[in-house]
C-alpha positions as CSV (number, residue, x, y, z in Angstrom):
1,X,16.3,-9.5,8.0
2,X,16.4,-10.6,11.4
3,X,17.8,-8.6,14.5
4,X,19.4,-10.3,17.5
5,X,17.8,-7.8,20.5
6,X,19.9,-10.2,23.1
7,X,22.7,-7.1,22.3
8,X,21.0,-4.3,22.6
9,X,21.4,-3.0,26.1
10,X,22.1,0.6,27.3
11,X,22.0,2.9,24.6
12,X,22.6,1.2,21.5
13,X,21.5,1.9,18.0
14,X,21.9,-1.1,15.2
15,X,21.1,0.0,12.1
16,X,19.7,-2.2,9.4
17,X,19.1,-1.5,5.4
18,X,17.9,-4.7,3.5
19,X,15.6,-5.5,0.4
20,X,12.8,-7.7,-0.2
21,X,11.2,-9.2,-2.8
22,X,7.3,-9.6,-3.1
23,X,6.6,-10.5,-7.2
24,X,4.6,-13.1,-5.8
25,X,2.4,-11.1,-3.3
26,X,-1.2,-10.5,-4.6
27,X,-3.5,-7.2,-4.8
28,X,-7.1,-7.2,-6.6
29,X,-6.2,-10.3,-8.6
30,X,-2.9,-8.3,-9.6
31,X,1.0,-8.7,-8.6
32,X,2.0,-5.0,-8.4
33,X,5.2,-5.1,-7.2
34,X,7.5,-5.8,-10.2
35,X,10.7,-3.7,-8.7
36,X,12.2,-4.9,-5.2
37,X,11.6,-3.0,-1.9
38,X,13.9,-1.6,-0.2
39,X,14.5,-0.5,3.1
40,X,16.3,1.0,6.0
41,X,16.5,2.0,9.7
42,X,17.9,1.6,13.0
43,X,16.2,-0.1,16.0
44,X,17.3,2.0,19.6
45,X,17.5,1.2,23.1
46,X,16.3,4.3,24.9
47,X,16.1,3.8,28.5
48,X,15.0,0.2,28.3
49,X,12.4,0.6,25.5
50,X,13.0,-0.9,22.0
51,X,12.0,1.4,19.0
52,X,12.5,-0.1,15.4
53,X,12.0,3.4,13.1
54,X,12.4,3.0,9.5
55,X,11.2,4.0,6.1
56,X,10.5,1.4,2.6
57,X,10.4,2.4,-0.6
58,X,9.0,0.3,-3.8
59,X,7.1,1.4,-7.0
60,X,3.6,-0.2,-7.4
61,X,2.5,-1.4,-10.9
62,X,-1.2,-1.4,-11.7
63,X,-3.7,0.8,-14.3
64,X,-6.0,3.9,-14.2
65,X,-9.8,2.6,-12.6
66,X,-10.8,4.0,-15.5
67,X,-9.2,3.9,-18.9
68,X,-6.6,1.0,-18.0
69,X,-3.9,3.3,-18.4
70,X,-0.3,1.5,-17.3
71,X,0.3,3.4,-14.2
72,X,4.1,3.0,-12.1
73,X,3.0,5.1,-8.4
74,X,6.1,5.4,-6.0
75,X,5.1,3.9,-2.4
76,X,6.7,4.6,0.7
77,X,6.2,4.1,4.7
78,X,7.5,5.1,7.8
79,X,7.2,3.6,10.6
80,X,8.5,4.2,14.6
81,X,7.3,1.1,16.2
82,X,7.5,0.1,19.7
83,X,8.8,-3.2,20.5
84,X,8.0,-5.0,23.4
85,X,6.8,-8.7,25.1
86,X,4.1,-6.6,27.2
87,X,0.7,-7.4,25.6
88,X,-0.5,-4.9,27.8
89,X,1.3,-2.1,26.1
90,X,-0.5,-2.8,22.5
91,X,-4.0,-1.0,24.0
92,X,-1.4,2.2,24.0
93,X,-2.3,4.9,21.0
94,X,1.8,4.1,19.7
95,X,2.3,1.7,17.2
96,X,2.9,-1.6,19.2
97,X,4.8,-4.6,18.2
98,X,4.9,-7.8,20.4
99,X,8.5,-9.9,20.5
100,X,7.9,-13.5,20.9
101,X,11.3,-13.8,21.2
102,X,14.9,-12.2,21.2
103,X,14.9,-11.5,17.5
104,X,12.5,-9.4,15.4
105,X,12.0,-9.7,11.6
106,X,11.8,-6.1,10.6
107,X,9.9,-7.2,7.3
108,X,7.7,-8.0,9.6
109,X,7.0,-4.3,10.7
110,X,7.7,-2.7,7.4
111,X,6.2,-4.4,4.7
112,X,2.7,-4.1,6.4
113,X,3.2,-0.2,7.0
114,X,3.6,-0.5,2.8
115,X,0.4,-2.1,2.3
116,X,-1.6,0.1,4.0
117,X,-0.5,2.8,1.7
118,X,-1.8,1.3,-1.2
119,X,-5.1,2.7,-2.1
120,X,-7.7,0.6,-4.1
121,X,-8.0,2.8,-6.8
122,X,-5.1,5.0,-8.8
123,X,-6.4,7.2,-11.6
124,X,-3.9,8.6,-14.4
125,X,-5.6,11.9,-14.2
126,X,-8.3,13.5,-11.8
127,X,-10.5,14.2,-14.8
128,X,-10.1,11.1,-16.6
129,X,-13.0,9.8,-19.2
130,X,-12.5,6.6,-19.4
131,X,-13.7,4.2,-22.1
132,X,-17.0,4.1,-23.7
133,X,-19.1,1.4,-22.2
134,X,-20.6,0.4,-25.1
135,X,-17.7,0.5,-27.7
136,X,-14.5,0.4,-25.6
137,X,-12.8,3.4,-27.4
138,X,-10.9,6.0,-25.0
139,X,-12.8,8.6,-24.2
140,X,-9.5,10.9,-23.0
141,X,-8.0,10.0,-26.9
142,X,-11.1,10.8,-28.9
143,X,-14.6,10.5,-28.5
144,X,-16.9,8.5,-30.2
145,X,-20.5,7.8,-31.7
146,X,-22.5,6.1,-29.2
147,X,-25.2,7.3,-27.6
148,X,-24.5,9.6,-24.6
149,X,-27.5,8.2,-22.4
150,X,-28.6,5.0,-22.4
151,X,-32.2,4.5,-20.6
152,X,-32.4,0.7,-18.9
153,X,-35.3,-1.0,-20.6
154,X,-36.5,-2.4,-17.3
155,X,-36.7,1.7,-16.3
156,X,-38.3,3.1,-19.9
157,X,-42.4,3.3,-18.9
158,X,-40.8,5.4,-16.2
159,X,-39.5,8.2,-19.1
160,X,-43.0,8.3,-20.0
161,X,-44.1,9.9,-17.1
162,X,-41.6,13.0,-18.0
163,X,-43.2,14.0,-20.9
């Protein structure tokens, strides 16, 4: 969703709400985002300085790290972003946006305040077991026969020297 900033003068507000759809963006091999995001805001002339605030929602689709448990985790951002054509102004500690122009694409601000929330691993439980390396069963639904330690052949002469 574009914004026209041509208008904004004094002490305006224009308010925006939108949705956007990213089935075909890609994490770790994976396309997580199944449901549409949404999201919503205002961007406000305050004295002369442009600030687009906002918040997007979206539920992330991917599995436990360890058992490959289906896993749905709500995602959300907010963001209160300057917006300015002053490259000086993006060494300031505030989030900084630079206009090229007299529009700005809030997608543009508020799908990448979404990414960085995703984490690179999601877990279904804190204490999960996962599945047995060696015969794939889940470890959290029952447990199973293999051996509990396995001693790399490559390492073995070293076991020696225990004993």
């Amino acid at each position: 969703m574009k914004i026209d900033l041509k208008n904004l003068t004094g002490e305006f507000v224009i308010p925006f709400s939108g949705e956007a759809d990213l089935q075909e963006e890609e994490f770790y091999g994976a396309k997580p985002f199944r449901q549409p995001v949404t999201y919503a805001g205002e961007v406000r002339n305050h004295f002369g300085a442009l600030r687009l605030s906002g918040m997007v929602k979206t539920v992330y689709s991917t599995c436990c790290a360890r058992c490959l448990k289906p896993l749905e985790i709500p995602l959300e951002a907010s963001t209160d972003t300057l917006l300015t054509h002053d490259p000086q102004a993006a060494d300031s500690e505030d989030e900084v946006f630079l206009l090229s122009g007299n529009e700005v694409e809030v997608e543009d601000i508020l799908i990448p305040a979404l990414f960085m929330q995703v984490e690179m691993v999601y877990l279904c439980d804190p204490d999960c077991k996962g599945l047995c390396p060696h015969c794939g069963i889940d470890r959290n639904q029952a447990s199973c026969s293999c051996a509990g330690r396995e001693i790399d052949p490559r390492l073995a002469v070293l076991e020696s020297l225990l004993k």
